[in-house]
C-alpha positions as CSV (number, residue, x, y, z in Angstrom):
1,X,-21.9,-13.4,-93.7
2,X,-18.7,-12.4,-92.7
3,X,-16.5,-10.5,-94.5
4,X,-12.8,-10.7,-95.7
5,X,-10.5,-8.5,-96.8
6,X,-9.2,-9.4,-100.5
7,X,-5.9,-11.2,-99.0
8,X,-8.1,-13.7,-97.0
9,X,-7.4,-11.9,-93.7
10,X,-10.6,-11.8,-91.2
11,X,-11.6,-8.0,-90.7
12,X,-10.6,-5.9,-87.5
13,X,-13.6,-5.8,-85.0
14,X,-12.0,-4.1,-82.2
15,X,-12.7,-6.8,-79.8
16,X,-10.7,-9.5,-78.3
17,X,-11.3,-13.0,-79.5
18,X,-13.3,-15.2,-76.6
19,X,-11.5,-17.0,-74.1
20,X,-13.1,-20.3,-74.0
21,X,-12.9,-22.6,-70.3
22,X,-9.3,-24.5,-70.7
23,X,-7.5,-21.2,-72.3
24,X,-9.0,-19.0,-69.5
25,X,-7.6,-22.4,-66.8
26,X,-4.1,-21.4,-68.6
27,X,-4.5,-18.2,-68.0
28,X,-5.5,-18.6,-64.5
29,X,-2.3,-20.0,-63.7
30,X,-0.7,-17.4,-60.9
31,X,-1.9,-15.3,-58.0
32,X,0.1,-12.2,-58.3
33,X,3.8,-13.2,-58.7
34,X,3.4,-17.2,-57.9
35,X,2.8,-19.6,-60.7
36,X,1.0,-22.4,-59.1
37,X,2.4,-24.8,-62.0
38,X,5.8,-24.1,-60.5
39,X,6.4,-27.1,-58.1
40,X,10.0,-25.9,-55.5
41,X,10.0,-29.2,-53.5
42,X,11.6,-32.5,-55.5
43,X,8.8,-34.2,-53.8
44,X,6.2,-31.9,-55.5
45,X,7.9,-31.5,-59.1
46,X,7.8,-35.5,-58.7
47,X,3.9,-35.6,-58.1
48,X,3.2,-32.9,-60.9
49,X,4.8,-34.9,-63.7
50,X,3.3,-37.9,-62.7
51,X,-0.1,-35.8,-62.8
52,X,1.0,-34.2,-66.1
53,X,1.2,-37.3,-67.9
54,X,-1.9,-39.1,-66.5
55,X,-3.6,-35.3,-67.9
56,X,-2.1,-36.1,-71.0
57,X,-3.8,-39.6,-71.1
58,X,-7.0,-39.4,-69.5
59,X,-7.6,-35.8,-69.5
60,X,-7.2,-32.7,-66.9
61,X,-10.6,-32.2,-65.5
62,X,-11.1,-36.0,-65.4
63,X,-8.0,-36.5,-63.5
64,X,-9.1,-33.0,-61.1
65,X,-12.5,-35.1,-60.3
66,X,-10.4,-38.5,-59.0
67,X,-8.0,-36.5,-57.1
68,X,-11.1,-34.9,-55.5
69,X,-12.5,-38.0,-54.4
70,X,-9.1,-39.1,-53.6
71,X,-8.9,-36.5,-51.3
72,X,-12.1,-36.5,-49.6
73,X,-11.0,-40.2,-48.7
74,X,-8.2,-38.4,-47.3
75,X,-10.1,-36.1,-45.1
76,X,-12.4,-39.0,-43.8
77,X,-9.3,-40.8,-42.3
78,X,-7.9,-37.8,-41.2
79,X,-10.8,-36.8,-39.2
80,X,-11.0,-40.1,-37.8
81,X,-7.3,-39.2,-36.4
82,X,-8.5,-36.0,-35.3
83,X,-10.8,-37.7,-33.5
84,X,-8.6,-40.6,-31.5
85,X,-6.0,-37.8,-31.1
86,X,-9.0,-35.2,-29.0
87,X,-10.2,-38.6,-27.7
88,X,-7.3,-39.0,-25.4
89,X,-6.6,-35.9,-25.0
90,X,-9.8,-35.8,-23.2
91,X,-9.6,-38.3,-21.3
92,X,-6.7,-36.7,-19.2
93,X,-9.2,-33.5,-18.8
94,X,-6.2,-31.2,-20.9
95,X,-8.9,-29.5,-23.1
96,X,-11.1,-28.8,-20.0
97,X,-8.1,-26.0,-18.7
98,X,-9.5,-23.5,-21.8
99,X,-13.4,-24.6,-22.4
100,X,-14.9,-23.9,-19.2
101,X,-12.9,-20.6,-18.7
102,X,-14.1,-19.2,-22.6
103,X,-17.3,-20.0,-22.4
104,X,-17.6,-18.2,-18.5
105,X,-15.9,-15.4,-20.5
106,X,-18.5,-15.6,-22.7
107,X,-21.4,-15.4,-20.8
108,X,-20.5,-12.6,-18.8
109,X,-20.0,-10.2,-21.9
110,X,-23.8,-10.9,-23.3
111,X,-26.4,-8.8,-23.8
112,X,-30.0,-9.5,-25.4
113,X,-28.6,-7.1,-28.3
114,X,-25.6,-8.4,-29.1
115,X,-26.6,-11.9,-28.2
116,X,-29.3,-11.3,-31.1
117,X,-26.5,-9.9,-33.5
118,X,-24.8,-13.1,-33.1
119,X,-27.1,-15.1,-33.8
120,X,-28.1,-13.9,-37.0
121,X,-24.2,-13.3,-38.0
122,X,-23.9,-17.2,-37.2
123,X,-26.8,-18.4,-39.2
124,X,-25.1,-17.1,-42.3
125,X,-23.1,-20.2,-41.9
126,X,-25.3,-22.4,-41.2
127,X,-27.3,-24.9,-43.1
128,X,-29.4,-22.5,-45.5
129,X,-27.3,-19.7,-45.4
130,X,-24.4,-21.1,-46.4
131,X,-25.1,-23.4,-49.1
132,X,-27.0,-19.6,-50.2
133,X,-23.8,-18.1,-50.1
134,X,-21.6,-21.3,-52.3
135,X,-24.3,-21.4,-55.1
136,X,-24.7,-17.3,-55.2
137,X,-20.3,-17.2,-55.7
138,X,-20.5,-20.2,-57.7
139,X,-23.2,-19.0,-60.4
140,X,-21.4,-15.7,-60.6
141,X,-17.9,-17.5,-60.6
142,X,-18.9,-19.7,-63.3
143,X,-20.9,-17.6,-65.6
144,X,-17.7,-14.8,-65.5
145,X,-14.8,-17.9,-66.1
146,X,-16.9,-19.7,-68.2
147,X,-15.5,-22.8,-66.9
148,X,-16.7,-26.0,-65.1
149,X,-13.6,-25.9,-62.4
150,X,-15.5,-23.7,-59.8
151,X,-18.4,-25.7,-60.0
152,X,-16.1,-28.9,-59.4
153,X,-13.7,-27.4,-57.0
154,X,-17.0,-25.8,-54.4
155,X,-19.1,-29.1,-55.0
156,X,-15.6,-30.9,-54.4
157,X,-14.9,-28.8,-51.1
158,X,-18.8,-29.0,-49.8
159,X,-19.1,-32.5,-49.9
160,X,-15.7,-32.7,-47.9
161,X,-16.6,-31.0,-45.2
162,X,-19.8,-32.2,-45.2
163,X,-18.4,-35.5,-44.7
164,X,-16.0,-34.5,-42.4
165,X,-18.8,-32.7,-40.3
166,X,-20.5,-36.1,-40.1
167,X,-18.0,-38.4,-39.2
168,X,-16.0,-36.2,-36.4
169,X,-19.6,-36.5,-34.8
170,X,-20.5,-39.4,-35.4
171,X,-16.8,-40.7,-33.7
172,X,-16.4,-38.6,-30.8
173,X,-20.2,-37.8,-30.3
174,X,-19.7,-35.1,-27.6
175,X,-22.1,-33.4,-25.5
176,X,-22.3,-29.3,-26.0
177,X,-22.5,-27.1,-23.3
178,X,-25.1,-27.0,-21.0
179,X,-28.6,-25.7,-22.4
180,X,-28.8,-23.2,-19.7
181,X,-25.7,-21.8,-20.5
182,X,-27.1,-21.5,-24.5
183,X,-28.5,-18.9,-26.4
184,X,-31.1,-20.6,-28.2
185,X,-32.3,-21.6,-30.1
186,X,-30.9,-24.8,-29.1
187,X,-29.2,-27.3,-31.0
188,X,-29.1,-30.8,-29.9
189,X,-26.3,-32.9,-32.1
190,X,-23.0,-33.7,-31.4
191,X,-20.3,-31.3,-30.5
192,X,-17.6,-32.2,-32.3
193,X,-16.7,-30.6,-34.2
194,X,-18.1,-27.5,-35.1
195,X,-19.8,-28.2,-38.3
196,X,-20.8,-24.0,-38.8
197,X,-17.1,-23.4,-38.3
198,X,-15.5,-26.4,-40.2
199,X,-18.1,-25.4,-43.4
200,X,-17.4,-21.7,-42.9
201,X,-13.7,-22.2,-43.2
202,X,-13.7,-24.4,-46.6
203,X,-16.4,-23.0,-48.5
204,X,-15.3,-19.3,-48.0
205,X,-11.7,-20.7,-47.8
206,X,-12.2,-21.8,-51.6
207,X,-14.3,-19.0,-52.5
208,X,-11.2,-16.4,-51.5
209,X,-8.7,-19.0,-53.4
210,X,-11.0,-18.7,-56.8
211,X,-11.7,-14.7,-56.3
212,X,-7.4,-14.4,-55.8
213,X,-7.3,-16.1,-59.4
214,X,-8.6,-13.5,-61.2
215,X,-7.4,-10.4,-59.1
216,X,-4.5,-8.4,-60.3
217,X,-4.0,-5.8,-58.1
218,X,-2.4,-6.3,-55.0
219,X,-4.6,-4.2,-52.5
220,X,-7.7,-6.6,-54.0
221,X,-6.1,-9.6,-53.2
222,X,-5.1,-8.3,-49.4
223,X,-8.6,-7.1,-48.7
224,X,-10.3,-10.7,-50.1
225,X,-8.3,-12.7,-47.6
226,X,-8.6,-10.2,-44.7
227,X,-12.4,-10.5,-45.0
228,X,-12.6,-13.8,-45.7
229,X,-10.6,-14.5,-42.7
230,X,-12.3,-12.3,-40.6
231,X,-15.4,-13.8,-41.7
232,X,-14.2,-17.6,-40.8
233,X,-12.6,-16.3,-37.1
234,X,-15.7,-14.4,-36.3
235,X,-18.2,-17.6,-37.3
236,X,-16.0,-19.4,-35.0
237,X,-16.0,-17.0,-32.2
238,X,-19.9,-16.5,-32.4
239,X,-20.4,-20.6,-32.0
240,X,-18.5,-20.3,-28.5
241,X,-20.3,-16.7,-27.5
242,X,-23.5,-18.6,-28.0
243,X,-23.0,-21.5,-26.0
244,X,-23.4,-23.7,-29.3
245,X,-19.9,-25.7,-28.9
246,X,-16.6,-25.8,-26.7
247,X,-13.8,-23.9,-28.3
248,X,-12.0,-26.9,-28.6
249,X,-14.5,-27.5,-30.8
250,X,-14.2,-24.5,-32.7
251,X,-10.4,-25.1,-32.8
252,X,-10.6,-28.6,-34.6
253,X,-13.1,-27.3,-37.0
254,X,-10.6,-24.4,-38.2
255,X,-7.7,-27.3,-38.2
256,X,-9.5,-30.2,-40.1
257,X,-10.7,-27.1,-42.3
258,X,-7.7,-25.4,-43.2
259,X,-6.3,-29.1,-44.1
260,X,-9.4,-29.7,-46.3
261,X,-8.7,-26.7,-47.9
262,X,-5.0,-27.1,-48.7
263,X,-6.0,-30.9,-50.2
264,X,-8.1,-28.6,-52.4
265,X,-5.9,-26.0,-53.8
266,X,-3.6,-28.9,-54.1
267,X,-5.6,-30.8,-56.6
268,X,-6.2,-27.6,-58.3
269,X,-3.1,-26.9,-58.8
270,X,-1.9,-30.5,-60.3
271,X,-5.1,-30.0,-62.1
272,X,-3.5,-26.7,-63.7
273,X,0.1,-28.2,-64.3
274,X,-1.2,-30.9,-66.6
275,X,-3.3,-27.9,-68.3
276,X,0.1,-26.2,-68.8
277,X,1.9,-29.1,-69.9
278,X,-0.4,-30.1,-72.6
279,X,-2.9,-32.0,-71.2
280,X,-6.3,-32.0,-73.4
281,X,-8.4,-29.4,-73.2
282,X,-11.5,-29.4,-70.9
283,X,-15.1,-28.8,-71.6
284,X,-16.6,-25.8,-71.0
C-alpha cells in the first residue's frame, strides 16, 4: 500500500508520472520550432476551429478517422484526374520525348551485379517487404507513444495508396516496357502508376512525419528526411533501371504520393488542434 507523508502529500519516487496517449498527442504538438496547431492562412485558422469544435462534440480521434476516409475519397478522385490529365497528354506522344530516352539510359549502364542489387533494393518496397517494414515502425511507434494515432495514421495512409495504386491502373491500364527490355522477374499489371513508388513514398513519407514528432535535435530530424528521401528517390529510380515502368510512371507515383501524404499530415494536424483546444481525450 502506498504511503503518505503525514500532510497527505504522495511520497517522492524520483520518477516522472506516466504520460498516458492524449497528454503525450499534446505534447506531440511541434517539430522543432513549428507548432502544427498554429494555422498562418485565414483559410486554414477557418478549417481548424471548425475541426475544434466538432472535437469538442464528437471527439478527436473519432473526428481523425472521418477526415481519413474523407480524404482517401479525396485521393480516389484525384487519381482519376491524374489519370484524364496523363491520358491526353499521351495521346499527343509529349511523355514519349523522356520515357524511351531513360530507359535506353538505363539499359546501357547494367550489369548482372548491379542489376541483382537492384532488384533486391526494389523488393523492399514491394508487396511483402513493405507492408514488413509499416508494421515493424508501427509496433515500435506505438508501443514507445503509447497511443493509437500511428496505428490510425499508417493504416489510414496504406489503405490510400493502396487504393490509389488500384484505380490509376485500373483507368489508364498502360502497358510496361517491353519484356525484353526487363530485368525479371517480370511483372505483368498495369503500368500506371508505379504502385512500388507510390507506396514507397506514403508509407515511409508518414513514417519520417511520426519519427520528426518525437525528435528534438536538429541534426536527427535532417538525417530522418534525407534518408527517407533518398530511400523513396532511389525506389523510384530502381523501377525504371529495371525495365519495370516508364518514368512517367515513376513521376505520377511520387506526385499522387506526396499529395496523399500532405492530405495525411493535414488531418493530423486538425486532429492535434482540437486536442489542444479541449477536445476530449482519446483512448489509449
Amino acid at each position: 500500500m502506498e504511503q503518505h507523508h503525514a500532510d497527505g502529500r504522495p511520497p517522492v519516487t524520483g520518477r516522472a508520472p506516466a504520460i498516458g496517449g492524449a497528454e503525450r498527442e499534446r505534447v506531440d504538438r511541434t517539430v522543432g520550432d513549428v507548432d502544427l496547431t498554429r494555422w498562418r492562412t485565414r483559410a486554414g485558422r477557418t478549417i481548424a476551429d471548425s475541426w475544434a469544435a466538432l472535437g469538442r462534440r464528437f471527439g478527436a480521434l473519432p473526428l481523425l478517422l472521418v477526415t481519413l476516409l474523407v480524404g482517401i475519397g479525396i485521393a480516389a478522385v484525384a487519381t482519376w484526374v491524374a489519370s484524364e490529365v496523363y491520358d491526353a497528354v499521351r495521346e499527343s506522344d509529349d511523355v514519349a520525348v523522356l520515357d524511351r530516352p531513360v530507359l535506353d539510359w538505363m539499359i546501357a549502364h547494367r550489369t548482372p551485379a548491379l542489376d541483382q542489387g537492384v532488384t533486391w533494393w526494389t523488393d523492399i518496397a514491394g508487396t511483402i517487404g513493405m507492408p514488413i517494414v509499416a508494421v515493424l515502425f508501427l509496433v515500435g511507434l506505438t508501443i514507445q507513444r503509447r497511443a493509437w494515432t500511428p496505428l490510425v495514421l499508417l493504416v489510414a495512409a496504406s489503405a490510400g495508396s493502396l487504393a490509389m495504386t488500384i484505380a490509376g491502373k485500373d483507368l489508364i491500364g498502360r502497358a510496361r516496357p517491353p519484356l525484353s527490355d526487363a530485368v525479371p522477374p517480370f511483372e505483368h499489371s498495369p503500368s500506371f502508376p508505379s504502385g512500388h513508388t507510390l507506396n514507397a513514398t506514403v508509407v515511409v513519407g508518414t513514417i519520417v512525419y511520426l519519427l520528426l514528432l518525437r525528435q528534438s535535435r536538429v541534426v536527427t530530424r535532417v538525417w530522418t528526411i534525407v534518408v527517407g528521401t533518398l530511400f523513396v528517390l532511389s525506389v523510384g529510380v530502381s523501377r525504371v533501371f529495371l525495365g519495370h515502368h516508364w518514368t512517367t510512371d515513376v513521376l505520377a507515383a511520387w506526385a499522387l504520393g506526396l499529395a496523399w501524404l500532405a492530405l495525411v499530415v493535414t488531418a493530423h494536424r486538425l486532429y492535434l488542434t482540437a486536442l489542444h483546444r479541449g477536445a476530449e481525450p482519446t483512448p489509449s
